[in-house]
N, C-alpha and C positions, 0 to 999 in steps of 0.2 A: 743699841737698838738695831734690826735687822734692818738691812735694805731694803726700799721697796722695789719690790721684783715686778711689779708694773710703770719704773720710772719711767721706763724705754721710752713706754707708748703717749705721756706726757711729751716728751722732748720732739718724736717724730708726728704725733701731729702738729704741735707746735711750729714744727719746719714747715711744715704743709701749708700754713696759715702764711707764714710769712712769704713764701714762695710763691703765693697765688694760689696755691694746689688744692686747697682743701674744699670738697665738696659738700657747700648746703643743700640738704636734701628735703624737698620742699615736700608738701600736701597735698593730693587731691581731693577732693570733698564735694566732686558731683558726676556725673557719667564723663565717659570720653568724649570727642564730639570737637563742632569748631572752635568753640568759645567754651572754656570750664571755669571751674572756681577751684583757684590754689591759694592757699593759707586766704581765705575768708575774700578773697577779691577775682571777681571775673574778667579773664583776659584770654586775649587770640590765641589759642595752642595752635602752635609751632614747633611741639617739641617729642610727640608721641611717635608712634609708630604705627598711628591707625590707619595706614595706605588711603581701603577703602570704607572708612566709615563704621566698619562693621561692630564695633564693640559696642554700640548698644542700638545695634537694630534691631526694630519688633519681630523679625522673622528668625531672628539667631535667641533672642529673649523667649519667645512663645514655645520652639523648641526644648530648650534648658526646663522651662518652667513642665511641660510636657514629662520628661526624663524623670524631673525630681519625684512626681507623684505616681511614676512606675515604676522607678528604680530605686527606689531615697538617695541620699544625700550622698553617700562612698560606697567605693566599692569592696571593701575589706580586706582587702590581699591583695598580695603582689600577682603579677599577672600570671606568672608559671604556677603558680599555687591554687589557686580559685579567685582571683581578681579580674579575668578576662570574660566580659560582658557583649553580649551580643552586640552591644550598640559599638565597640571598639573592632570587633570584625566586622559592621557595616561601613564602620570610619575607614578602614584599612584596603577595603574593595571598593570603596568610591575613590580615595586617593591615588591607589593603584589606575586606576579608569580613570581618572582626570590626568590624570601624569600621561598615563600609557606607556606604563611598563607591564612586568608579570606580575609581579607584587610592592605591597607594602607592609611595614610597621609601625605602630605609632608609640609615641612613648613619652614621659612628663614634661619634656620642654625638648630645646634646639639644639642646648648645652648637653644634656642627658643623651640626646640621638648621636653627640659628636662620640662620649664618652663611652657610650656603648659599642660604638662602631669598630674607631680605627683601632684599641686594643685588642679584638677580636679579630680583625684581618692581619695584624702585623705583630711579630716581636722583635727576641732579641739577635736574631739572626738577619733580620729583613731591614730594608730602608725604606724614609718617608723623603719625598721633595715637595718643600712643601713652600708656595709663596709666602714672601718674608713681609709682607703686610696682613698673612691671616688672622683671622677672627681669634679672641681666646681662648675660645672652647675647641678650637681647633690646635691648637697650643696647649690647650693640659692632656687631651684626646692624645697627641702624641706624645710627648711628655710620657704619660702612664703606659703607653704600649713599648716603651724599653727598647725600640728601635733605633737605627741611626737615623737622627735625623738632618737633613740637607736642606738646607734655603735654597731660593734663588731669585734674583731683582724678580721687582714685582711686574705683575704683567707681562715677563720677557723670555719668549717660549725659544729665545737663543739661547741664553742663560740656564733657561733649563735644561735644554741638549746640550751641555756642555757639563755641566754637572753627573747629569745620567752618565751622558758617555766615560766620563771619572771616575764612577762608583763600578767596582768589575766584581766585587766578593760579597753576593747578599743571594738569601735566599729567594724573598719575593719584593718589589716597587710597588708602594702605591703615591700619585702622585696628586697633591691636594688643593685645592684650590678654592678661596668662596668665588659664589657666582658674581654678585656683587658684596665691593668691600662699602663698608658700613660705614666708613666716617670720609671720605673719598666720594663716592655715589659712584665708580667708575667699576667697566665692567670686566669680567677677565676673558680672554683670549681663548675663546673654547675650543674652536675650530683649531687653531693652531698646538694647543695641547693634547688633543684627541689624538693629533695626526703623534707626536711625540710618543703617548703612550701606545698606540699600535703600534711602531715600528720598533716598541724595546718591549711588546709584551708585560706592559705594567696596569696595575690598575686605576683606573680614574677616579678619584673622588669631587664630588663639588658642594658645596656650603651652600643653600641658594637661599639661605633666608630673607633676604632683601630683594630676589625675585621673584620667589611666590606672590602671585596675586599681583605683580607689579609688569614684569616681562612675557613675553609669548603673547599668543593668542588666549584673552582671557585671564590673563594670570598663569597660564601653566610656567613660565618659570624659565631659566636662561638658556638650557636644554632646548625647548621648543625654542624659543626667540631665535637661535642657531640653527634649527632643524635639524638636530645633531641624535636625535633618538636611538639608542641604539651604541650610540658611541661614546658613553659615560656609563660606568659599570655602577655607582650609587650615587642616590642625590638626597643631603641630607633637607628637609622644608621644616620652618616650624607655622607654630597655628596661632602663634600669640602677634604678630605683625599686621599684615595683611585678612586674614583670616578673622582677625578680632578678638581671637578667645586665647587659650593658652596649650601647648602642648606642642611636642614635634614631630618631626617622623624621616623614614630612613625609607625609599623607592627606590627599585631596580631589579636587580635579577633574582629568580625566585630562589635558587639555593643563597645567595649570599641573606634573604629576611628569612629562609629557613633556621640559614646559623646561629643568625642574630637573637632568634627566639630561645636557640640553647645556649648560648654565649654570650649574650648581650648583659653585663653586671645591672646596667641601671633597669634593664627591664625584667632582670631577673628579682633581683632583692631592693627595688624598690616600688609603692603600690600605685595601683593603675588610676590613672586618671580619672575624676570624679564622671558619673554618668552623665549627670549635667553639662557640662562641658564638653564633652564627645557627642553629645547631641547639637551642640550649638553649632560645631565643629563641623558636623555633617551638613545643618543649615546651613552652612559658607558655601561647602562646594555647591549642594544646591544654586544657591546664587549665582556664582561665577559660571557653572556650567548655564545657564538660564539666558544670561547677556552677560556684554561688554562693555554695558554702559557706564559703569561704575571706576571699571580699567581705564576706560576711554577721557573720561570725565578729569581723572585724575595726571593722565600726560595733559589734557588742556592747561588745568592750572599750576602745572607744572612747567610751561614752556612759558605760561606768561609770568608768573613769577622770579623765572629766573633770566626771561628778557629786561622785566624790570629792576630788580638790582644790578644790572652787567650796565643797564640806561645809566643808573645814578653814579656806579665807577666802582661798586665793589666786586671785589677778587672774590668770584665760587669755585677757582681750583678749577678740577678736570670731569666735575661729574658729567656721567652720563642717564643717569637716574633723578627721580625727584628727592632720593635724597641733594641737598642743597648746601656744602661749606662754606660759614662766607668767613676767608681767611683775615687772620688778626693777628697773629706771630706769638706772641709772650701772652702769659694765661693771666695774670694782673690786669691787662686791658680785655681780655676777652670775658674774665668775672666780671670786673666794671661795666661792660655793652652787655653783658644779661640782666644785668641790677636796674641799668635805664631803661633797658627794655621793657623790665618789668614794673618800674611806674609810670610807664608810659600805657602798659596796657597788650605788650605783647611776651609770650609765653616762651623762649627760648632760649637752652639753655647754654652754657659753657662748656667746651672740652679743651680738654689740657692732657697734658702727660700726667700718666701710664698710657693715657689711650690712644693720644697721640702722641709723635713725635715729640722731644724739647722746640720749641720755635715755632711750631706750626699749629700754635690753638686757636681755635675756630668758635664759632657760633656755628650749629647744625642744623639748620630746617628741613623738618621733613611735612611735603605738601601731603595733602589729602584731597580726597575725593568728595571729601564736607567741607570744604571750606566755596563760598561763593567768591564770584568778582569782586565785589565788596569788601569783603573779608581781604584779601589777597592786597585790593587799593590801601585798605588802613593799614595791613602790615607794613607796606611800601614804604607807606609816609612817615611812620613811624620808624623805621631803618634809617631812610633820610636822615630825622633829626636826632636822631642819635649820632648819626655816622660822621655827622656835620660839626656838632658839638664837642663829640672826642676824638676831631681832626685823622679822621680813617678815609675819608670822602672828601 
Protein backbone atom coordinates (compact mmCIF):
# COMPACT_ATOMS: atom_id res chain seq x y z
CA UNK A 1 0.00 0.00 0.00
CA UNK A 2 1.33 3.46 -0.84
CA UNK A 3 2.47 5.85 1.61
CA UNK A 4 0.49 8.56 2.63
CA UNK A 5 1.97 11.49 1.12
CA UNK A 6 0.09 13.79 3.72
CA UNK A 7 1.88 11.96 6.80
CA UNK A 8 4.17 15.03 7.13
CA UNK A 9 1.54 17.24 7.99
CA UNK A 10 -0.03 14.79 10.71
CA UNK A 11 3.35 14.66 12.47
CA UNK A 12 4.16 18.59 12.23
CA UNK A 13 1.03 19.61 13.61
CA UNK A 14 1.16 17.14 16.03
CA UNK A 15 4.76 18.91 17.09
CA UNK A 16 2.77 22.03 17.12
CA UNK A 17 0.52 20.72 19.79
CA UNK A 18 2.94 19.37 21.86
CA UNK A 19 5.22 22.39 21.75
CA UNK A 20 2.58 24.98 22.78
CA UNK A 21 2.48 26.18 19.02
CA UNK A 22 -0.44 25.25 17.60
CA UNK A 23 -3.00 27.97 16.93
CA UNK A 24 -6.84 27.63 17.97
CA UNK A 25 -8.50 29.74 15.74
CA UNK A 26 -11.57 31.06 17.43
CA UNK A 27 -15.13 32.75 15.95
CA UNK A 28 -16.37 35.83 15.81
CA UNK A 29 -20.10 36.00 15.67
CA UNK A 30 -21.11 39.62 16.24
CA UNK A 31 -19.69 43.21 15.06
CA UNK A 32 -16.24 44.53 16.22
CA UNK A 33 -16.39 46.74 18.99
CA UNK A 34 -15.50 46.60 22.88
CA UNK A 35 -17.15 43.61 24.07
CA UNK A 36 -18.00 40.71 21.17
CA UNK A 37 -19.18 37.44 21.01
CA UNK A 38 -16.50 34.55 20.26
CA UNK A 39 -17.58 30.97 20.04
CA UNK A 40 -21.08 31.80 21.47
CA UNK A 41 -19.79 33.72 24.66
CA UNK A 42 -19.41 37.67 25.28
CA UNK A 43 -16.15 38.95 26.29
CA UNK A 44 -13.78 42.14 26.52
CA UNK A 45 -11.92 42.26 23.04
CA UNK A 46 -8.49 42.85 23.56
CA UNK A 47 -7.34 41.32 20.75
CA UNK A 48 -8.33 43.10 17.42
CA UNK A 49 -6.95 45.76 15.56
CA UNK A 50 -9.84 48.13 15.79
CA UNK A 51 -7.52 51.30 16.84
CA UNK A 52 -10.22 53.56 16.51
CA UNK A 53 -13.62 51.93 16.68
CA UNK A 54 -14.16 52.11 13.34
CA UNK A 55 -15.39 48.78 12.05
CA UNK A 56 -18.79 49.21 12.63
CA UNK A 57 -19.42 52.68 12.70
CA UNK A 58 -22.78 54.14 11.46
CA UNK A 59 -20.93 56.63 9.25
CA UNK A 60 -18.42 54.00 7.62
CA UNK A 61 -21.80 51.33 7.54
CA UNK A 62 -24.22 54.12 5.87
CA UNK A 63 -21.51 54.81 3.29
CA UNK A 64 -20.77 51.00 2.11
CA UNK A 65 -24.58 50.63 2.27
CA UNK A 66 -24.70 53.89 -0.12
CA UNK A 67 -21.87 52.22 -2.75
CA UNK A 68 -23.54 48.93 -2.73
CA UNK A 69 -26.88 50.33 -4.46
CA UNK A 70 -24.71 52.47 -6.93
CA UNK A 71 -22.23 50.51 -7.55
CA UNK A 72 -23.31 46.64 -6.74
CA UNK A 73 -21.47 44.32 -4.86
CA UNK A 74 -17.70 43.89 -7.19
CA UNK A 75 -16.08 45.46 -9.11
CA UNK A 76 -15.37 42.80 -12.02
CA UNK A 77 -11.77 43.26 -12.89
CA UNK A 78 -8.65 43.87 -12.09
CA UNK A 79 -7.77 47.32 -11.77
CA UNK A 80 -5.52 47.74 -15.13
CA UNK A 81 -8.40 46.03 -17.05
CA UNK A 82 -11.77 47.79 -16.31
CA UNK A 83 -11.86 47.24 -12.44
CA UNK A 84 -10.85 50.89 -11.41
CA UNK A 85 -13.91 52.79 -10.05
CA UNK A 86 -14.39 56.14 -9.54
CA UNK A 87 -14.87 55.74 -5.89
CA UNK A 88 -10.88 54.08 -5.82
CA UNK A 89 -9.60 57.46 -7.34
CA UNK A 90 -11.58 59.42 -4.72
CA UNK A 91 -9.95 56.85 -2.23
CA UNK A 92 -6.53 57.61 -3.66
CA UNK A 93 -6.67 61.66 -3.68
CA UNK A 94 -8.17 61.76 -0.26
CA UNK A 95 -5.18 59.42 1.05
CA UNK A 96 -2.85 61.26 -0.93
CA UNK A 97 -4.36 64.69 0.95
CA UNK A 98 -4.47 63.23 4.19
CA UNK A 99 -0.78 61.84 3.91
CA UNK A 100 0.45 65.03 1.96
CA UNK A 101 2.36 63.59 -0.51
CA UNK A 102 1.84 63.89 -4.49
CA UNK A 103 0.14 60.71 -4.66
CA UNK A 104 -1.41 57.54 -3.79
CA UNK A 105 -2.42 53.92 -4.57
CA UNK A 106 -4.70 51.74 -3.17
CA UNK A 107 -4.71 48.15 -3.38
CA UNK A 108 -6.35 44.70 -1.66
CA UNK A 109 -4.64 44.62 1.60
CA UNK A 110 -1.08 45.75 3.55
CA UNK A 111 0.41 42.46 2.43
CA UNK A 112 -0.57 43.03 -1.45
CA UNK A 113 0.93 46.99 -1.16
CA UNK A 114 4.15 45.33 0.40
CA UNK A 115 4.07 42.71 -2.52
CA UNK A 116 3.55 44.88 -5.07
CA UNK A 117 6.01 47.50 -4.22
CA UNK A 118 9.40 46.34 -3.25
CA UNK A 119 9.54 43.84 -6.29
CA UNK A 120 8.98 46.66 -8.51
CA UNK A 121 11.57 49.01 -7.20
CA UNK A 122 14.29 46.34 -6.64
CA UNK A 123 15.96 43.19 -8.16
CA UNK A 124 18.53 41.19 -8.85
CA UNK A 125 21.25 43.45 -9.11
CA UNK A 126 20.19 45.84 -6.30
CA UNK A 127 20.18 45.58 -2.24
CA UNK A 128 17.51 45.70 0.47
CA UNK A 129 18.56 46.72 4.32
CA UNK A 130 16.04 45.73 5.84
CA UNK A 131 15.37 45.69 9.79
CA UNK A 132 15.58 42.27 11.08
CA UNK A 133 12.36 42.50 13.18
CA UNK A 134 10.25 43.39 9.97
CA UNK A 135 6.77 42.64 9.29
CA UNK A 136 6.24 39.35 7.01
CA UNK A 137 4.91 40.89 4.30
CA UNK A 138 7.88 42.71 4.19
CA UNK A 139 9.90 39.43 4.23
CA UNK A 140 8.24 37.79 1.15
CA UNK A 141 7.90 41.51 -0.58
CA UNK A 142 11.80 41.00 -0.53
CA UNK A 143 12.20 37.56 -0.80
CA UNK A 144 10.39 37.84 -4.37
CA UNK A 145 12.24 40.85 -5.67
CA UNK A 146 15.48 38.62 -6.01
CA UNK A 147 17.67 41.23 -4.45
CA UNK A 148 20.29 40.98 -1.90
CA UNK A 149 19.07 41.07 1.05
CA UNK A 150 20.85 42.71 4.23
CA UNK A 151 19.42 42.87 7.91
CA UNK A 152 20.47 45.00 10.64
CA UNK A 153 19.68 45.10 14.58
CA UNK A 154 16.58 46.36 14.94
CA UNK A 155 16.02 49.89 15.58
CA UNK A 156 19.89 50.49 15.23
CA UNK A 157 20.63 53.24 12.65
CA UNK A 158 24.66 52.42 13.61
CA UNK A 159 24.14 48.97 12.37
CA UNK A 160 22.59 50.12 9.48
CA UNK A 161 25.54 52.48 8.51
CA UNK A 162 27.73 50.05 8.91
CA UNK A 163 26.22 47.50 6.88
CA UNK A 164 25.52 50.11 3.91
CA UNK A 165 28.97 51.27 4.13
CA UNK A 166 29.91 47.17 3.51
CA UNK A 167 27.77 46.76 0.70
CA UNK A 168 30.05 48.64 -2.34
CA UNK A 169 28.58 46.51 -5.68
CA UNK A 170 24.68 47.12 -6.21
CA UNK A 171 22.85 48.87 -8.52
CA UNK A 172 20.14 50.58 -6.38
CA UNK A 173 19.34 50.59 -1.87
CA UNK A 174 16.39 50.66 -0.73
CA UNK A 175 16.24 50.67 2.98
CA UNK A 176 13.02 49.14 4.84
CA UNK A 177 11.64 49.73 7.85
CA UNK A 178 7.99 49.31 9.64
CA UNK A 179 7.00 52.40 11.17
CA UNK A 180 5.80 50.56 14.15
CA UNK A 181 6.59 46.79 14.71
CA UNK A 182 3.55 44.88 15.55
CA UNK A 183 4.25 42.62 18.25
CA UNK A 184 6.79 45.04 20.17
CA UNK A 185 4.30 48.33 19.92
CA UNK A 186 7.92 50.11 19.68
CA UNK A 187 8.77 52.63 17.10
CA UNK A 188 11.43 52.86 14.44
CA UNK A 189 14.05 55.58 14.35
CA UNK A 190 12.93 57.66 11.43
CA UNK A 191 14.84 60.72 11.82
CA UNK A 192 17.92 58.76 12.15
CA UNK A 193 17.37 56.51 9.11
CA UNK A 194 16.23 59.45 6.77
CA UNK A 195 19.63 61.14 7.62
CA UNK A 196 21.39 57.34 6.48
CA UNK A 197 19.41 57.13 3.42
CA UNK A 198 20.28 60.79 2.26
CA UNK A 199 23.82 60.59 2.74
CA UNK A 200 24.08 56.96 0.60
CA UNK A 201 21.37 58.17 -1.99
CA UNK A 202 19.11 55.05 -1.08
CA UNK A 203 15.51 54.76 -0.95
CA UNK A 204 13.36 54.95 1.98
CA UNK A 205 10.70 52.65 2.66
CA UNK A 206 8.42 52.38 5.69
CA UNK A 207 5.65 49.89 6.73
CA UNK A 208 3.26 52.19 8.84
CA UNK A 209 0.54 49.97 9.43
CA UNK A 210 0.38 50.28 12.99
CA UNK A 211 0.62 54.03 12.66
CA UNK A 212 -1.98 54.84 10.39
CA UNK A 213 -4.78 56.42 12.44
CA UNK A 214 -2.68 55.80 15.62
CA UNK A 215 0.65 58.41 15.35
CA UNK A 216 0.87 62.05 13.83
CA UNK A 217 -1.50 64.52 14.17
CA UNK A 218 -4.95 62.71 13.61
CA UNK A 219 -3.57 59.60 12.60
CA UNK A 220 -1.51 60.58 9.70
CA UNK A 221 1.14 58.24 10.52
CA UNK A 222 4.92 57.92 11.89
CA UNK A 223 6.04 60.32 8.88
CA UNK A 224 4.08 63.21 10.43
CA UNK A 225 4.63 62.02 14.09
CA UNK A 226 8.50 62.98 13.00
CA UNK A 227 7.72 65.84 10.85
CA UNK A 228 9.83 64.05 8.32
CA UNK A 229 7.60 64.79 5.02
CA UNK A 230 9.49 64.85 2.43
CA UNK A 231 12.15 62.54 3.59
CA UNK A 232 10.58 59.04 3.19
CA UNK A 233 10.36 58.25 -0.50
CA UNK A 234 7.11 55.60 0.20
CA UNK A 235 4.81 54.77 2.84
CA UNK A 236 3.16 51.66 2.70
CA UNK A 237 -0.77 52.25 5.10
CA UNK A 238 -3.36 49.71 5.28
CA UNK A 239 -7.17 50.29 5.69
CA UNK A 240 -8.07 47.15 7.64
CA UNK A 241 -6.49 48.36 11.29
CA UNK A 242 -7.21 51.73 12.27
CA UNK A 243 -9.40 52.64 9.26
CA UNK A 244 -11.78 49.75 10.22
CA UNK A 245 -12.38 48.36 6.91
CA UNK A 246 -10.03 46.32 4.65
CA UNK A 247 -7.57 47.25 2.05
CA UNK A 248 -3.98 48.92 1.72
CA UNK A 249 -2.16 51.55 0.01
CA UNK A 250 1.30 52.66 -1.10
CA UNK A 251 1.84 57.25 -0.75
CA UNK A 252 4.53 59.16 -1.84
CA UNK A 253 6.18 60.36 -4.79
CA UNK A 254 4.07 60.58 -8.01
CA UNK A 255 6.44 58.72 -10.44
CA UNK A 256 7.19 56.05 -8.07
CA UNK A 257 2.40 55.34 -7.80
CA UNK A 258 2.95 55.92 -11.48
CA UNK A 259 5.13 52.82 -11.80
CA UNK A 260 3.42 51.03 -9.39
CA UNK A 261 0.25 51.23 -11.59
CA UNK A 262 2.35 49.58 -14.51
CA UNK A 263 4.28 47.39 -12.36
CA UNK A 264 2.67 46.51 -9.40
CA UNK A 265 1.67 42.46 -9.93
CA UNK A 266 -0.96 42.45 -7.10
CA UNK A 267 -2.63 45.43 -8.50
CA UNK A 268 -2.18 44.52 -11.81
CA UNK A 269 -3.62 40.67 -11.93
CA UNK A 270 -5.39 40.88 -9.01
CA UNK A 271 -9.26 42.55 -8.65
CA UNK A 272 -9.97 45.70 -7.14
CA UNK A 273 -11.40 46.18 -4.21
CA UNK A 274 -15.18 45.82 -3.58
CA UNK A 275 -17.00 49.33 -3.97
CA UNK A 276 -18.45 48.87 -0.76
CA UNK A 277 -15.57 48.98 0.94
CA UNK A 278 -13.58 51.83 -0.81
CA UNK A 279 -16.59 53.87 0.32
CA UNK A 280 -16.36 52.88 3.80
CA UNK A 281 -12.65 53.66 3.36
CA UNK A 282 -13.19 57.05 2.17
CA UNK A 283 -15.80 57.44 5.26
CA UNK A 284 -12.57 56.89 7.62
CA UNK A 285 -10.63 59.63 6.18
CA UNK A 286 -13.57 61.60 6.45
CA UNK A 287 -13.54 61.10 10.12
CA UNK A 288 -10.01 61.48 10.94
CA UNK A 289 -9.76 64.49 8.86
CA UNK A 290 -12.97 66.02 10.87
CA UNK A 291 -11.38 65.51 14.56
CA UNK A 292 -8.90 64.12 16.84
CA UNK A 293 -11.11 62.91 19.16
CA UNK A 294 -11.05 59.43 18.38
CA UNK A 295 -6.88 59.58 18.09
CA UNK A 296 -6.99 61.32 21.28
CA UNK A 297 -9.39 59.08 23.08
CA UNK A 298 -7.37 56.18 22.41
CA UNK A 299 -3.65 57.31 23.71
CA UNK A 300 -5.95 58.19 27.05
CA UNK A 301 -6.81 54.58 27.44
CA UNK A 302 -3.85 53.66 26.44
CA UNK A 303 -1.58 55.31 28.99
CA UNK A 304 -4.03 54.19 31.64
CA UNK A 305 -4.05 50.82 30.80
CA UNK A 306 -0.58 50.32 30.48
CA UNK A 307 0.10 52.36 33.92
CA UNK A 308 -2.05 49.80 35.15
CA UNK A 309 -0.45 46.45 34.34
CA UNK A 310 3.20 48.02 34.90
CA UNK A 311 0.94 48.93 38.96
CA UNK A 312 0.31 45.08 39.33
CA UNK A 313 4.20 44.04 38.06
CA UNK A 314 3.67 42.94 34.73
CA UNK A 315 6.59 43.04 31.97
CA UNK A 316 4.91 45.27 28.63
CA UNK A 317 8.44 45.15 27.07
CA UNK A 318 9.36 48.47 25.34
CA UNK A 319 6.27 49.51 23.63
CA UNK A 320 5.79 52.76 22.67
CA UNK A 321 2.43 52.44 21.16
CA UNK A 322 -1.03 51.19 22.36
CA UNK A 323 -0.18 48.13 21.04
CA UNK A 324 0.60 46.47 24.67
CA UNK A 325 2.98 42.85 25.23
CA UNK A 326 2.70 41.67 28.28
CA UNK A 327 5.63 39.32 28.33
CA UNK A 328 5.33 35.47 29.31
CA UNK A 329 8.64 33.66 27.94
CA UNK A 330 7.62 29.96 26.74
CA UNK A 331 4.20 29.75 24.58
CA UNK A 332 2.65 26.63 26.89
CA UNK A 333 2.06 29.37 29.67
CA UNK A 334 1.26 32.05 27.43
CA UNK A 335 -1.67 29.53 25.72
CA UNK A 336 -2.63 28.79 29.23
CA UNK A 337 -3.05 32.98 30.26
CA UNK A 338 -5.22 33.24 27.03
CA UNK A 339 -7.54 30.07 27.93
CA UNK A 340 -7.97 31.82 31.59
CA UNK A 341 -8.48 34.80 30.19
CA UNK A 342 -10.91 33.66 28.31
CA UNK A 343 -13.18 32.06 31.11
CA UNK A 344 -12.66 34.71 32.90
CA UNK A 345 -14.24 36.88 30.26
CA UNK A 346 -11.43 38.73 28.53
CA UNK A 347 -10.53 38.32 24.71
CA UNK A 348 -6.76 38.12 24.24
CA UNK A 349 -4.91 36.15 22.50
CA UNK A 350 -1.45 34.15 22.37
CA UNK A 351 1.68 34.76 20.43
CA UNK A 352 4.42 32.42 20.17
CA UNK A 353 6.87 31.56 17.62
CA UNK A 354 7.01 31.95 14.09
CA UNK A 355 5.80 35.31 15.22
CA UNK A 356 7.88 35.75 17.86
CA UNK A 357 10.99 34.91 18.87
CA UNK A 358 11.50 31.22 20.72
CA UNK A 359 11.24 32.59 24.62
CA UNK A 360 9.52 35.70 24.09
CA UNK A 361 5.72 34.73 23.80
CA UNK A 362 3.46 37.15 24.83
CA UNK A 363 -0.16 38.07 25.44
CA UNK A 364 -0.80 41.08 22.90
CA UNK A 365 -3.27 43.84 23.76
CA UNK A 366 -4.24 46.08 21.47
CA UNK A 367 -6.37 49.33 23.29
CA UNK A 368 -9.09 50.92 21.44
CA UNK A 369 -10.69 54.01 21.25
CA UNK A 370 -14.09 51.84 22.27
CA UNK A 371 -13.28 50.57 25.14
CA UNK A 372 -14.52 52.82 28.25
CA UNK A 373 -12.81 53.29 32.02
CA UNK A 374 -14.77 50.47 32.93
CA UNK A 375 -14.10 48.26 30.35
CA UNK A 376 -10.18 49.00 30.73
CA UNK A 377 -10.87 48.33 35.25
CA UNK A 378 -12.42 44.90 34.43
CA UNK A 379 -9.62 43.98 32.05
CA UNK A 380 -7.19 44.88 34.96
CA UNK A 381 -8.83 42.77 37.39
CA UNK A 382 -8.95 40.22 35.46
CA UNK A 383 -5.00 40.17 34.44
CA UNK A 384 -4.53 40.39 38.12
CA UNK A 385 -6.06 37.11 38.75
CA UNK A 386 -4.97 35.42 36.31
CA UNK A 387 -1.50 36.63 36.75
CA UNK A 388 -1.71 35.80 40.31
CA UNK A 389 -2.95 32.40 39.92
CA UNK A 390 -0.23 31.11 37.23
CA UNK A 391 2.34 32.83 39.55
CA UNK A 392 3.48 35.62 36.58
CA UNK A 393 2.63 38.42 39.12
Amino acid sequence: MAKDKLAFLDEQIEELKEHGLYNVIRTIESPQGAWITVDGKRVLNFCANNYLGLCNHPQLKEAAQKALEKYGVGPGAVRSIAGTMSLHLELEKRLAEFKGVEAAISLQSGFCANLATIPALVGREDVIFSDELNHASIIDGCRLSRAKIVRFAHRDAKSLREVVEAERDYRRGLILTDGVFSMDGDIAPLPDLVEVAEEHNLLLMVDDAHGEGVLGHGGRGVVDHFGLHGGVDIEMGTLSKAFGVVGGYIAGRKKIVEWLRQRGRPFIFSSAVTPADTAACIAAVDLLESSTELVDKLWDNTRYFKEGMKSLGFDTGKSETPITPVMLGEAPLAQEFSRRLFEEGVFAMAIGYPTVPQGLARIRVMNSASHSREDLDRGLSIFEKVGRELEVI
